[in-house]
C-alpha positions as MATLAB code, in Angstrom:
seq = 'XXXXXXXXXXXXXXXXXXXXXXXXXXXXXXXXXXXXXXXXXXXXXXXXXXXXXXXXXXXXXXXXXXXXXXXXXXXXXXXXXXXXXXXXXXXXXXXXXXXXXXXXXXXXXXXXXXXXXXXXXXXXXXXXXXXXXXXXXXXXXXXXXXXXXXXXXXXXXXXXXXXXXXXXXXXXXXXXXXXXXXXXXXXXXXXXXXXXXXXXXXXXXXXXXXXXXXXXXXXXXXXXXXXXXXXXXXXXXXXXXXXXXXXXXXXXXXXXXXXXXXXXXXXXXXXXXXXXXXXXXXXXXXXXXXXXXXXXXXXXXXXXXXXXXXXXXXXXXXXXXXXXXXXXXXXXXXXXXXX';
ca = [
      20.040  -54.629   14.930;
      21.955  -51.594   15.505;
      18.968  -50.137   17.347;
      18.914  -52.800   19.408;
      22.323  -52.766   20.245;
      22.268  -49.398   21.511;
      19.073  -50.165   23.879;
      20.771  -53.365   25.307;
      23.767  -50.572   26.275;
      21.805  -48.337   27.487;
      20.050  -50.642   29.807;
      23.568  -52.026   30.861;
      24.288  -48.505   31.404;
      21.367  -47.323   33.175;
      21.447  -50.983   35.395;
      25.428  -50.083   36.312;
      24.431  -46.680   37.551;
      21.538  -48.121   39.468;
      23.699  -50.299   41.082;
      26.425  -47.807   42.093;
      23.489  -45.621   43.137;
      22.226  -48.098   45.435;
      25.503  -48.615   47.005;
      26.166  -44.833   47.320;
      26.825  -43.517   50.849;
      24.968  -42.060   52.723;
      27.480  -40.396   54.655;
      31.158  -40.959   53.409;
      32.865  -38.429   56.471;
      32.564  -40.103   59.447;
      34.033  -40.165   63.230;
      34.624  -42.941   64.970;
      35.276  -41.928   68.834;
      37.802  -44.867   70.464;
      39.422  -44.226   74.038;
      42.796  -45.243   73.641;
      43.927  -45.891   70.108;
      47.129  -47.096   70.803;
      45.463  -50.265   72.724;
      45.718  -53.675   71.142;
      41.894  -53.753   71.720;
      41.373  -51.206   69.423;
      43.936  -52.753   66.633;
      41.833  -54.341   64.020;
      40.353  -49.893   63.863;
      44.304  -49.178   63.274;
      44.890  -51.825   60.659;
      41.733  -50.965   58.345;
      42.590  -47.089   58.392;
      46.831  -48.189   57.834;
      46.104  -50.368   55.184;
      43.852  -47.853   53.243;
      41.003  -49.929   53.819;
      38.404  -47.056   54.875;
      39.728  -45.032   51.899;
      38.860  -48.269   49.350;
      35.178  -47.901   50.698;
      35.100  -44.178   50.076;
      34.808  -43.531   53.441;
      36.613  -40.389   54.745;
      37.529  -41.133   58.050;
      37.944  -39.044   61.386;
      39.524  -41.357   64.672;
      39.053  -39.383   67.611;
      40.730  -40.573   70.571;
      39.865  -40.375   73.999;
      41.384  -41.232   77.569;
      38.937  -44.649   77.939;
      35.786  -45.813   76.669;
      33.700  -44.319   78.994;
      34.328  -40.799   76.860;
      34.486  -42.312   73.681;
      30.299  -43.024   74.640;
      29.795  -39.866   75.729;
      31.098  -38.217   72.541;
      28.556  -40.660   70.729;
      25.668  -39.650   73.083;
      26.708  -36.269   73.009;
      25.933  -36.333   69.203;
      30.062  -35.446   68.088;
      30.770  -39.017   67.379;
      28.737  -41.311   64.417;
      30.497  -44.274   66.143;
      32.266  -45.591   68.576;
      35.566  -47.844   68.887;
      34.533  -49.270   72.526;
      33.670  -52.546   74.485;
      30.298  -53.989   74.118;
      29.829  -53.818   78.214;
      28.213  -50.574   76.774;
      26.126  -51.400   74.683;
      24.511  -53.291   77.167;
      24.322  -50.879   79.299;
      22.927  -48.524   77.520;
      19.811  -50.831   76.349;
      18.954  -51.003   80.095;
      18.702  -47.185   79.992;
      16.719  -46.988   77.052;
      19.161  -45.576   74.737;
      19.308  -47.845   71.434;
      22.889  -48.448   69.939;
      24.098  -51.781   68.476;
      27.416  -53.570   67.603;
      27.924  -54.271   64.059;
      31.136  -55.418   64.022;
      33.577  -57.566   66.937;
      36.834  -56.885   67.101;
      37.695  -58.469   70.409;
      36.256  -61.973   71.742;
      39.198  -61.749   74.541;
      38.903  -58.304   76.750;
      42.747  -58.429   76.724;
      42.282  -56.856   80.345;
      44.824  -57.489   82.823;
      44.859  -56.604   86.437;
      48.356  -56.213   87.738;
      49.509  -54.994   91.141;
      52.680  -53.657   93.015;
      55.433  -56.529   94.423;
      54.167  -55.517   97.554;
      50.650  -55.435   97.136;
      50.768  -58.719   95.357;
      52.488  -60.377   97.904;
      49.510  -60.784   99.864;
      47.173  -60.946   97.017;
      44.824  -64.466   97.008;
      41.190  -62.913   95.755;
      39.478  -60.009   94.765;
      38.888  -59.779   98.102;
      42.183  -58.679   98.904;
      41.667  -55.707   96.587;
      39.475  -53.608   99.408;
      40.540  -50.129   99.973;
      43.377  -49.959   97.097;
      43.679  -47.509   94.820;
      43.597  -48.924   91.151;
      44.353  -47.041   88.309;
      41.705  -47.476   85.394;
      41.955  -45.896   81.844;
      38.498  -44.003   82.837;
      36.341  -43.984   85.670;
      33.344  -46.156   83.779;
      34.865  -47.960   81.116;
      35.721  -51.681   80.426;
      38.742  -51.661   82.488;
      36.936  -49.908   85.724;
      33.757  -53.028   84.483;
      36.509  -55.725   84.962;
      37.525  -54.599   88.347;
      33.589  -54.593   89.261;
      33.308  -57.808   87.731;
      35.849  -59.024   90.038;
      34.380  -57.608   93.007;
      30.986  -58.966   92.711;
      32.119  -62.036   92.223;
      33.854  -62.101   95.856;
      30.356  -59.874   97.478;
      32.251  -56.687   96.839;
      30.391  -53.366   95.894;
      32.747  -51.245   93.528;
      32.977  -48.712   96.365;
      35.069  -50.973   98.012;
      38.596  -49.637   95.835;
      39.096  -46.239   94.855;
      39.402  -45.675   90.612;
      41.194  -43.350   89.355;
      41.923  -42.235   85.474;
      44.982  -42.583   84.193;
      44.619  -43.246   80.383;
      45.830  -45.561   78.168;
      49.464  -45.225   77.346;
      52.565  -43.705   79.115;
      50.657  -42.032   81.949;
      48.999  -45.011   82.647;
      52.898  -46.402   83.014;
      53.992  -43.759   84.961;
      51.070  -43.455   87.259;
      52.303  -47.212   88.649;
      55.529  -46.405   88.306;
      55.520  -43.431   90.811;
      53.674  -45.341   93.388;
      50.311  -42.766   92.950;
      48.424  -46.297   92.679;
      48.437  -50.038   93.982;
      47.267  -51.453   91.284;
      46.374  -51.007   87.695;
      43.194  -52.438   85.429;
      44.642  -52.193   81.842;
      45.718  -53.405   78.185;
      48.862  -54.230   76.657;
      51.175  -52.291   75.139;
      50.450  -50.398   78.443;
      50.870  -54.062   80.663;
      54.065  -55.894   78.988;
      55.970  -52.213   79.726;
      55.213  -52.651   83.465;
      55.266  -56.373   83.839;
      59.086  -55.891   81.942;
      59.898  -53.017   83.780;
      59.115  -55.458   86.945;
      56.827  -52.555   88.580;
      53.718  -55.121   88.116;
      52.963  -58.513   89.323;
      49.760  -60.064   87.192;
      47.214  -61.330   88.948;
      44.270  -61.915   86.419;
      44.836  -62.138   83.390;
      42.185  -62.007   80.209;
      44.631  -62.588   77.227;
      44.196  -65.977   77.289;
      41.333  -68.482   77.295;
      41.680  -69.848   81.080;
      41.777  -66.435   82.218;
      38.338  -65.698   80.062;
      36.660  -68.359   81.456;
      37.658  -67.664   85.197;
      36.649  -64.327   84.927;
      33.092  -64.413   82.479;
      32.364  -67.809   82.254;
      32.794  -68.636   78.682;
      32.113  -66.590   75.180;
      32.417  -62.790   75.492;
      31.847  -60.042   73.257;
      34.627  -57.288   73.932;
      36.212  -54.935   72.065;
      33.843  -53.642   69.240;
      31.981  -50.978   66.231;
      28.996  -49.785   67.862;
      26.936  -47.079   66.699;
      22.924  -45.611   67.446;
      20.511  -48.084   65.873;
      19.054  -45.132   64.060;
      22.402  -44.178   62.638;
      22.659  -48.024   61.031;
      18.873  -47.667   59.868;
      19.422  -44.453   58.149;
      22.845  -44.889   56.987;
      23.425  -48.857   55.900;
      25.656  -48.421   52.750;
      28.000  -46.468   55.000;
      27.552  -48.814   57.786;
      27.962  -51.581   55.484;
      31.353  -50.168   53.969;
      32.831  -49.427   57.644;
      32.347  -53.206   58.201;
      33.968  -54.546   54.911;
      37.044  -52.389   56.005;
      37.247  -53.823   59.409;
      36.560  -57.376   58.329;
      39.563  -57.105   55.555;
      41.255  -55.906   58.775;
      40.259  -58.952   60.917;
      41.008  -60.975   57.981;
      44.519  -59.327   57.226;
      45.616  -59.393   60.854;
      44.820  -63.530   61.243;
      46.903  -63.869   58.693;
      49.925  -61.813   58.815;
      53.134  -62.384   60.703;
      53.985  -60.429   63.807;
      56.766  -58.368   62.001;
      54.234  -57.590   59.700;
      51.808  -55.980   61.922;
      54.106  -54.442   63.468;
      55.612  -52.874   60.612;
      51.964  -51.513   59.828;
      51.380  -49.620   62.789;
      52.875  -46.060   63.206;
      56.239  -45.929   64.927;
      54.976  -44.077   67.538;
      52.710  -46.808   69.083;
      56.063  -48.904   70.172;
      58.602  -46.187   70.299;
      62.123  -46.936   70.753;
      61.082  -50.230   72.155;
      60.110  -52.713   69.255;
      60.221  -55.805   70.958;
      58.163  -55.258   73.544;
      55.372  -53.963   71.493;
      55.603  -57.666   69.695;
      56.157  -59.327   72.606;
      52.765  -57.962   73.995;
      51.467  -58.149   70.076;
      52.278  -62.129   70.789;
      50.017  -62.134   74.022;
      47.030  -60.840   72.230;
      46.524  -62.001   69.090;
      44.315  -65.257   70.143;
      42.177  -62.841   71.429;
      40.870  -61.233   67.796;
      37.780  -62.201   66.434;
      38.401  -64.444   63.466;
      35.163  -63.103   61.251;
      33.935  -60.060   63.132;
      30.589  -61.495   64.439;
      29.004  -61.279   67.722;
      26.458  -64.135   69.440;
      24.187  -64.333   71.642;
      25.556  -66.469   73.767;
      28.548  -63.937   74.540;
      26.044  -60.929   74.424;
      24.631  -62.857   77.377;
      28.034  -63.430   79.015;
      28.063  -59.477   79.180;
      24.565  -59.486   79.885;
      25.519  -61.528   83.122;
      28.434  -60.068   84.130;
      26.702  -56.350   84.294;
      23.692  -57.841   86.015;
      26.162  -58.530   88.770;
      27.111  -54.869   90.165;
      25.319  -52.249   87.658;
      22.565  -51.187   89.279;
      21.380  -50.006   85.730;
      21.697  -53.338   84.534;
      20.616  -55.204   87.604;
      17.582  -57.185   87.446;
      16.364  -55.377   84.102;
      15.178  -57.786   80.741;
      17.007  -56.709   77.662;
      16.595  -58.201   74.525;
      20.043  -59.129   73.645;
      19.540  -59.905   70.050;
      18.446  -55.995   69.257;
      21.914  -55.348   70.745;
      23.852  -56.588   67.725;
      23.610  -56.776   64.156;
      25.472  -59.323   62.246;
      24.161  -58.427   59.141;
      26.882  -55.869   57.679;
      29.531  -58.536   58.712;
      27.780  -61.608   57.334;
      27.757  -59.478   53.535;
      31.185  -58.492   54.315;
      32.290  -61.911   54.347;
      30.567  -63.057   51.643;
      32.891  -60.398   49.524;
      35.949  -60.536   51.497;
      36.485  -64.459   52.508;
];
């Protein structure tokens, strides 16, 4: 009996290890690249690492931020990035030049993109059409707020040559860029937007943090703000894939339902400053826009798909299979824990 005892142990012992063994990581440092941090598209990436939940996973961490998305790819491309905090306009786009990266978690089903421009620029404002030979301020030449302006464009027969883009970030030189009259418009994301529509330097005139203005400008379902990563990084690495997406989804889950005051209260000081209110007030604006369980379908992969097809001469005319641009599998398990 007492032999027996000690085998059935041991096999509990060696069947615990094996299972801790098979959830090891593969790779518990990693860097996520994300151009503009501070962005309420990017808050579900603030809330996980806040709340510790990276850290639960054993996952140590690195957020590097960049001016836009547009550089937050190029540090993934460029090989100093494992993943990337970005919109899943890039994803597609880089399938149609034959680099393979995939989503594995949504963040974002609104953009949360707004295109605002000055009193007296919006004065005679009635179409994108009305947007030829301005100068609009994007966070980065490239990235999802220079793709909404495109978007726009096309949709009135406009090339993108037909404005001039300029970089100005994502946060207070973004504000101060419109502000000082150096642009006529700006293509941005709240806490950036709700500072100049208070400040009264902005007039809105599209607006994607809400579901009319989501359907005027993509036509239905959309797959915005997002974790992508190479699909050979997810292959070799799925345990630390896998843990990256049970933080985010606790995130997701923790942010649907929490009170304003609450999130707030999570984030660092320094993303509202010595103005509070405003930071909740645009907090208030976005938060229909977060994906409720993290998962992407095809049916808003094609939405992208469409838009891009539109003006991006990469994109243009090329078949993609959209379902090899996503995997829902790391957020389907995290559910299954988490809900």
């Amino acid at each position: 009996m007492k032999t027996f005892l000690l085998r059935t142990a041991a096999l509990f012992i060696s069947a615990s290890s094996g299972g801790m063994a098979a959830e090891k990581l593969e790779q518990p440092k990693v860097t996520i690249a994300v151009g503009g941090k501070t962005l309420f598209y990017d808050l579900p990436l603030t809330l996980a690492e806040r709340l510790g939940y990276f850290k639960d996973e054993g996952l140590s961490v690195e957020i590097a931020d960049f001016p836009g998305g547009a550089k937050a790819l190029q540090a993934l491309v460029g090989g100093s990035a494992d993943v990337v905090s970005g919109a899943f306009e890039h994803v597609v786009d880089m399938h149609a030049k034959g680099i393979e990266v995939q989503e594995f978690v949504l963040q974002d089903r609104y953009s949360g993109i707004v295109l605002g421009l000055s009193k007296a620029k919006a004065a005679s404002y009635k179409s994108p059409k009305d947007l030829r030979g301005l100068k609009i301020g994007v966070t980065a030449p490239g990235s999802s707020t220079n793709i909404f302006v495109n978007a726009l464009l096309a949709r009135d027969g406009l090339s993108p040559d037909a404005v001039s883009f300029i970089g100005v970030g994502a946060s207070s030189g973004a504000v101060a860029a419109m502000q000082k009259g150096q642009i006529d418009g700006i293509s941005n994301l709240d806490p950036v937007i709700t500072r100049l529509e208070k400040s009264g330097d902005i007039v809105t005139v599209v607006d994607t943090r809400t579901r009319q203005g989501m359907n005027d400008v993509y036509g239905g379902a959309y797959g915005a703000g997002c974790l992508y990563a190479r699909t050979e990084f997810l292959r070799k690495n799925p345990n630390t894939a896998g843990a990256l997406a049970r933080a985010m989804v606790r995130a997701l889950l923790w942010l649907h339902k929490s009170s304003p005051d609450k999130i707030v209260a999570t984030v660092p000081p320094e993303y509202y400053g010595d103005d509070k209110e405003v930071y909740k007030a645009a907090l208030l604006k976005n938060l229909e826009g977060y994906s409720p369980d993290g998962k992407m379908s095809l049916e808003a992969a094609h939405h992208v798909y469409k838009i891009l097809d539109a003006f991006e001469p990469a994109v243009k005319g090329k078949e993609i299979d959209l379902a090899r641009t996503f995997d829902n599998r790391f957020v389907e398990a995290a559910l299954r824990k988490h809900r």
